[in-house]
Phi, psi and omega in degrees: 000121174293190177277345174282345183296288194338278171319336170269339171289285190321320126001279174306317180294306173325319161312316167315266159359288179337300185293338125337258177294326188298331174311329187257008177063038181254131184302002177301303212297297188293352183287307181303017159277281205328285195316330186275358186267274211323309177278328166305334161285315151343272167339286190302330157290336189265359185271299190337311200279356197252357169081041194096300181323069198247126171300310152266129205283319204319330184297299148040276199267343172290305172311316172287326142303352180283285179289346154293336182284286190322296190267000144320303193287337163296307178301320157306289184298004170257339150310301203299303179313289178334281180332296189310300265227354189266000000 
């Protein structure tokens, strides 16, 4: 596995990870988000620029989990925060 594999497990975990603190309304959680937005955003730019044209379908399907793992847990903890803060 190169550094680039790496870096999208590590990501995706992060993503995971991420839902842990955010549930409890703690700032870790959207910074442990944020890398999983970021490459989903990535993705999501480089399919725009390739105009659709993608070698792999897979990918597809990869951007849009990135960034739903990613802007959920944000959204939880910006609930969670909200819930707290009243």
């Amino acid at each position: 596995m190169d550094i680039g594999g790496v870096g999208l497990l590590m990501a995706f975990g992060l993503g995971i990870v991420s839902y842990w603190p955010s549930a409890r309304g703690h700032w870790s959680g959207p910074i442990l988000a944020l890398p999983s937005v970021l490459i989903g955003l990535a993705i999501a730019a480089a399919i725009i620029r390739e105009g659709g044209r993608v070698l792999l379908p897979a990918i597809l399907v990869i951007c849009p989990v990135y960034l739903a793992l990613g802007i959920f847990s944000i959204l939880l903890w910006k609930w969670r925060r909200g819930w707290r803060d009243d």
